[in-house]
Backbone as JSON, one array per atom type, in Angstrom:
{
  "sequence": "XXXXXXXXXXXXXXXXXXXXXXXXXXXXXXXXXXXXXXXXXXXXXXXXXXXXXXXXXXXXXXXXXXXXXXXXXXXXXXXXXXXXXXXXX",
  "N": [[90.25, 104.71, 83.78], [90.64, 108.45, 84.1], [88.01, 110.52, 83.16], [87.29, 112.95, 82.74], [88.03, 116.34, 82.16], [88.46, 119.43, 83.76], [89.06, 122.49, 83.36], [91.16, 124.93, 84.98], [90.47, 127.82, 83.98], [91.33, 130.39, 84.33], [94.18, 129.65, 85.71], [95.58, 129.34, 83.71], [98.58, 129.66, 82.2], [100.99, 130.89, 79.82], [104.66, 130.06, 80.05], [106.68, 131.19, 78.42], [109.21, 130.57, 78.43], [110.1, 128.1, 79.38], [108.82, 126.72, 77.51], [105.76, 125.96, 77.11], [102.52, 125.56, 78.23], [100.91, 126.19, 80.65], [98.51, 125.1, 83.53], [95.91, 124.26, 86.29], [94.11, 121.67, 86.59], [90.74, 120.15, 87.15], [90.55, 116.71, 87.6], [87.7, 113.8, 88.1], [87.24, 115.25, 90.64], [89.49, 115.82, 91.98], [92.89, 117.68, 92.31], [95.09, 119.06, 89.44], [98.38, 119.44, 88.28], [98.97, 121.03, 85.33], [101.44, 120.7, 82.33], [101.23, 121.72, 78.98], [103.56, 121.28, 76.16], [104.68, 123.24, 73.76], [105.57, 122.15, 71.73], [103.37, 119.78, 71.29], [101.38, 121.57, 70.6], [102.27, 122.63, 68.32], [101.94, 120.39, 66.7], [99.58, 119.63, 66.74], [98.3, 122.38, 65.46], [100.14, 123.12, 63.23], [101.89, 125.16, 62.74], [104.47, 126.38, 64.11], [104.4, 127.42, 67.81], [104.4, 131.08, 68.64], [104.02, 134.13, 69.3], [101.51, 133.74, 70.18], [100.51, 131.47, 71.53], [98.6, 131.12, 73.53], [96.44, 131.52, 72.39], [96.29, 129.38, 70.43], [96.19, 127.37, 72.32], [94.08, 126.79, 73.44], [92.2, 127.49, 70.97], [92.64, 124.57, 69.91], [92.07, 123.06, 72.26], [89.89, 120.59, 72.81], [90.85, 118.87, 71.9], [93.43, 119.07, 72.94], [92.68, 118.65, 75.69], [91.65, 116.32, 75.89], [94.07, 114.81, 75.21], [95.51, 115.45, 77.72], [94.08, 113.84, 79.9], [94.69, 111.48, 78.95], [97.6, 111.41, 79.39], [98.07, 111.55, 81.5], [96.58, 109.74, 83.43], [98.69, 107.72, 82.17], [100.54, 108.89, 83.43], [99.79, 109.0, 86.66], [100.55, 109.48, 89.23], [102.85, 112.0, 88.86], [104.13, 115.22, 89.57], [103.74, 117.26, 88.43], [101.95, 116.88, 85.3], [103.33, 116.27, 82.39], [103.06, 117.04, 79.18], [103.94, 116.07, 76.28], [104.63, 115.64, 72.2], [104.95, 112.68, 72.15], [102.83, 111.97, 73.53], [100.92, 112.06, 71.97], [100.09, 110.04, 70.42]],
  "CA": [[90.86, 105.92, 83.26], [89.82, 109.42, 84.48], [86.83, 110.51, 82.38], [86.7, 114.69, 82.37], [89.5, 117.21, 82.8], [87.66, 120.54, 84.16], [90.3, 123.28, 83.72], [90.54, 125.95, 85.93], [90.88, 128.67, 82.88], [92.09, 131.74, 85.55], [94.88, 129.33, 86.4], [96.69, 129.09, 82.46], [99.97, 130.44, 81.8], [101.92, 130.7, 79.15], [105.74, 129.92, 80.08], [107.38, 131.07, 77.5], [110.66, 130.37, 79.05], [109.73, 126.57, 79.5], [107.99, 126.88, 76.09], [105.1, 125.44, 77.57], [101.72, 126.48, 78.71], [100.87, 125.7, 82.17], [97.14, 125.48, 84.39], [95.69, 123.75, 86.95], [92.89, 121.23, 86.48], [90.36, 119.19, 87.94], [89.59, 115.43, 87.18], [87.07, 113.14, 89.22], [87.35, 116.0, 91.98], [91.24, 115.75, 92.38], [92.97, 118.46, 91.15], [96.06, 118.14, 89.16], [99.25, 120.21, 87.43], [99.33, 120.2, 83.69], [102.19, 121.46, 81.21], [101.7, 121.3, 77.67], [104.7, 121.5, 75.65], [104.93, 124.03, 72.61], [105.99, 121.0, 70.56], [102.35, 119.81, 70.82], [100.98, 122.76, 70.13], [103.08, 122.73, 67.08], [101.99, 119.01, 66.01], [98.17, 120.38, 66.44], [98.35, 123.46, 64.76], [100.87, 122.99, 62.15], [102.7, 126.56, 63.27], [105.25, 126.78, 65.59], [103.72, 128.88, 68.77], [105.02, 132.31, 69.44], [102.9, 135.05, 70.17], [100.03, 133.03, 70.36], [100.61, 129.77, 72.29], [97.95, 130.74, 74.12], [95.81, 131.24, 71.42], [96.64, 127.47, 70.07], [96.14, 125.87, 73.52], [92.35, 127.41, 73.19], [91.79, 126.47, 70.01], [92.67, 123.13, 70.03], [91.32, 122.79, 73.79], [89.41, 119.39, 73.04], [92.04, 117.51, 71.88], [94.56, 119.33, 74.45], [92.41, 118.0, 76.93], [91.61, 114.26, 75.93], [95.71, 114.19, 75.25], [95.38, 115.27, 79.19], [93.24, 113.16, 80.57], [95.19, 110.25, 78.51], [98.71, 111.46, 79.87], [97.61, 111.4, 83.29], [96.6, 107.91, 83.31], [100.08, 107.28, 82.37], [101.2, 108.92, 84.74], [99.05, 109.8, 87.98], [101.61, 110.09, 90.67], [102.89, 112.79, 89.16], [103.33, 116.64, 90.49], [102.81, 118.09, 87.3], [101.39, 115.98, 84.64], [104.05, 117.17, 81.21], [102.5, 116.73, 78.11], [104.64, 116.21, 74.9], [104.3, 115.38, 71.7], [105.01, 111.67, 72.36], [101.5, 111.71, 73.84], [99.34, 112.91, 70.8], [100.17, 108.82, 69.93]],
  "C": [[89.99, 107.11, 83.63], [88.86, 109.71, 82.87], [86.82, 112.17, 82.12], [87.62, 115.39, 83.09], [88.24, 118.52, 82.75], [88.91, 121.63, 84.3], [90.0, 124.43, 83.73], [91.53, 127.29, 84.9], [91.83, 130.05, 83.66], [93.25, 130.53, 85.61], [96.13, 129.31, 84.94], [97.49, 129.85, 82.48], [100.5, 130.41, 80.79], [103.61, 130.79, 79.41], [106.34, 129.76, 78.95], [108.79, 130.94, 77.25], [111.11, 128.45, 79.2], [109.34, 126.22, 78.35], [107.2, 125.82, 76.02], [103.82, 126.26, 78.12], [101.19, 125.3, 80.21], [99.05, 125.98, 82.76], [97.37, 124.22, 84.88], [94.25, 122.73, 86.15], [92.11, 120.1, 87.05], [89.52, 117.95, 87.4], [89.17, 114.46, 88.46], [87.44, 113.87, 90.96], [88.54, 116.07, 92.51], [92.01, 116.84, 91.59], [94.66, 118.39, 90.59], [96.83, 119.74, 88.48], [99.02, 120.1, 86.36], [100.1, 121.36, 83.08], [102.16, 120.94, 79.97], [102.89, 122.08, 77.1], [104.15, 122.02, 74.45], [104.46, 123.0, 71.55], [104.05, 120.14, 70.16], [101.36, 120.0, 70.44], [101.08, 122.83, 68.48], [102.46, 121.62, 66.28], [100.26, 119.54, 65.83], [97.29, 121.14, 65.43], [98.87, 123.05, 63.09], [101.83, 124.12, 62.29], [103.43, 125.91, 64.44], [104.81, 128.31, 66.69], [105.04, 130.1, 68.86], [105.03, 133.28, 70.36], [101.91, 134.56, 71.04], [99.79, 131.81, 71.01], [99.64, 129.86, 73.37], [96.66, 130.69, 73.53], [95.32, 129.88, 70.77], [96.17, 126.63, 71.33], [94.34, 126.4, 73.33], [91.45, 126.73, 72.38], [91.57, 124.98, 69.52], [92.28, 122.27, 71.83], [90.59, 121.41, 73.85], [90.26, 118.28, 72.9], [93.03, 117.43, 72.87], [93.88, 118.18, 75.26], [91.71, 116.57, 77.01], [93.08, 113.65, 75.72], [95.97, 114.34, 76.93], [95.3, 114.36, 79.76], [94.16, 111.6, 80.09], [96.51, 109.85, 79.22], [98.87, 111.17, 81.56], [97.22, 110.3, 83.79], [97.89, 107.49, 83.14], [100.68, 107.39, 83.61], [101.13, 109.82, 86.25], [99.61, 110.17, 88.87], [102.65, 111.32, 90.03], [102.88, 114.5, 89.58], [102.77, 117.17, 89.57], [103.01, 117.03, 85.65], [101.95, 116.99, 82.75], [103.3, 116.36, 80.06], [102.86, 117.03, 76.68], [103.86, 116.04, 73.51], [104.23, 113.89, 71.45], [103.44, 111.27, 72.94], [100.99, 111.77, 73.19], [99.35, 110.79, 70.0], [99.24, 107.87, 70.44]]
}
């Protein structure tokens, strides 16, 4: 299983149209898509994101990114590596 998500902070988005926040990041030197979904934002927090969903992905940034690193093992092939709340399991 990859070991360390390195995320390339200039690269985050918030899609608030997708209601999702979006960056790039790099594990074991490979670099990869990642979308977290609102929804596990929401399961995190306890708030539903609005304003602030980028706020929330920040804050909770360690767990975001060991639910990463976990989801991506699921499922390495592919383009962009979605990250629900079905993952936080």
């Amino acid at each position: 299983m990859p070991s360390h998500l390195q995320i390339d902070h200039a690269s985050i988005i918030d899609n608030d149209t997708a209601r999702q926040v979006e960056f790039v990041g790099e594990v074991d030197g490979e670099e990869y898509e990642f979308a977290v979904r609102y929804s596990v934002l929401k399961e995190l927090s306890g708030d539903e994101p609005e304003e602030d969903a980028l706020e929330l992905f920040e804050r909770f940034g360690d767990q975001i990114t060991d639910v990463c690193i976990e989801a991506l093992a699921k499922r390495p092939a592919a383009t962009v590596v979605v990250v629900d709340e079905d993952d936080l399991e």
